[in-house]
C-alpha positions in Angstrom: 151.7 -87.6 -167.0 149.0 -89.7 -168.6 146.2 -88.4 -169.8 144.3 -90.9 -167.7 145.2 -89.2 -164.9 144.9 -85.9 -165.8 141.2 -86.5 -166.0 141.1 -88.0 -162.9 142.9 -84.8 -161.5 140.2 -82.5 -163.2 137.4 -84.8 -162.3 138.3 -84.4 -158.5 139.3 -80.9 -158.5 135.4 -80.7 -159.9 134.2 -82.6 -157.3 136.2 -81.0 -154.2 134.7 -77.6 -155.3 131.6 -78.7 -155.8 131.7 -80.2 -152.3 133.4 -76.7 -151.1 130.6 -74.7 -152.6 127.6 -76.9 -150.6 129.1 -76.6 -147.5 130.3 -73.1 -147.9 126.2 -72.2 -148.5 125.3 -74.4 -145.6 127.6 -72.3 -143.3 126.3 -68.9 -144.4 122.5 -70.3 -143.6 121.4 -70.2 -147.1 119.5 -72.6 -148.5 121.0 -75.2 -150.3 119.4 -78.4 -152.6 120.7 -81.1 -150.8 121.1 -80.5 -147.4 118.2 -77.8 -146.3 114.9 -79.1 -145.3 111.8 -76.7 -146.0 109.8 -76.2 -142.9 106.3 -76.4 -142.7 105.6 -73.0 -142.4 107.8 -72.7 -145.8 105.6 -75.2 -147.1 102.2 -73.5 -146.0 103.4 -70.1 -147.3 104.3 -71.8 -150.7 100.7 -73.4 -150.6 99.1 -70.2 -150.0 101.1 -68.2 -152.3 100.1 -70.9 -155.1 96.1 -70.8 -154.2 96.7 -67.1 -154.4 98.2 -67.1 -157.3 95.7 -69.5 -158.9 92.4 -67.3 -157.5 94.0 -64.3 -159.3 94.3 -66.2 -162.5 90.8 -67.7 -162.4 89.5 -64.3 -161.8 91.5 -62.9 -164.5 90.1 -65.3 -166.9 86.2 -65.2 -165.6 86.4 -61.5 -166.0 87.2 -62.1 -169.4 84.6 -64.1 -170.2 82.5 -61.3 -168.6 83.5 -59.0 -170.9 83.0 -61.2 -174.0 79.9 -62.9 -173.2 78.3 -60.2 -170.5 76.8 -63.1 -168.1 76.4 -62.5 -164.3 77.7 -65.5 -163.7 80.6 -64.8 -165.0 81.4 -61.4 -163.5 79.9 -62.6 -159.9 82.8 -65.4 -160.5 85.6 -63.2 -160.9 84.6 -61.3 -157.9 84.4 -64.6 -156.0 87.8 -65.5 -157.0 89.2 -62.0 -156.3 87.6 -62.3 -152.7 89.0 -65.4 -152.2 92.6 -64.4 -153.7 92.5 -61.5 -151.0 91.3 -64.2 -148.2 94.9 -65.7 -149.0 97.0 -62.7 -148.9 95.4 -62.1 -145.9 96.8 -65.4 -144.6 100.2 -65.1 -145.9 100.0 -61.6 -144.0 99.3 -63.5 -140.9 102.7 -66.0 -141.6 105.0 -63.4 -142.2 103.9 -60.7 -139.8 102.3 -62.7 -137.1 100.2 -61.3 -134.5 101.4 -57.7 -135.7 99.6 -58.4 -139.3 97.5 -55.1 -140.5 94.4 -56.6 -141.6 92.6 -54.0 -142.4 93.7 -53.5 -145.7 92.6 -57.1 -146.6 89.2 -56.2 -145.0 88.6 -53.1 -147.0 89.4 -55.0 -150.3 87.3 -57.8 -149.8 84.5 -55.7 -148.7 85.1 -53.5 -152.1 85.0 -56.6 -153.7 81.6 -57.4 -152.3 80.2 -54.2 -152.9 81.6 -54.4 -156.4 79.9 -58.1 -156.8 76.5 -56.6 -156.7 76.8 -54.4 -159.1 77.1 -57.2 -161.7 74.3 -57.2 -164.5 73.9 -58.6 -167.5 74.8 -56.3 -170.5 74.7 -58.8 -173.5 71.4 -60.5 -173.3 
């Protein structure tokens, strides 16, 4: 044979597994890059799971500053962001549990968080 065709040979045996392999993962329900469509609840949970992620960071780094600069403002900051990072657990609690969601924890820590808030003071004047 030609070496032309080998090629071509290889070139579709690539492609019919390839094409196997997608429709194999479709059939077993999980999720594959071309033919599965996120739904919106996937899409809120992702949302919240980034603002989440992005409170905790923002407190992370205001805390920081706290501790380098001793401001108030930066310390009632971090709490703020830690508050608002536990607002958005709470939420993603609520989409994957439902109305069966335990709250209470989230409730407790954002109230710690509060409590903890007003015990900021300026230590570096």
């Amino acid at each position: 044979m030609d070496k032309t065709y080998t090629w071509l040979i290889r070139v579709f045996v690539v492609f019919l597994i390839g094409v196997c392999l997608i429709a194999y993962l479709n059939v077993k329900k999980k999720p594959s890059l071309l033919f599965s469509i996120p739904s919106i609840e996937d899409l809120k949970y992702k949302e919240l799971d980034k603002k989440r992620a992005n409170a905790e960071f923002a407190a992370k780094r205001d805390y920081t500053d706290y501790e380098k600069f001793g401001s108030i403002i930066f310390c009632n900051a971090s709490f703020n962001s830690r508050i608002e990072s536990a607002n958005y657990s709470k939420q993603m609690d609520l989409y994957i549990s439902g109305k069966e969601a335990d709250l209470s924890e989230w409730d407790t820590a954002i109230k710690d968080y509060e409590n903890e808030r007003s015990k900021c003071r300026d230590f570096n004047p």
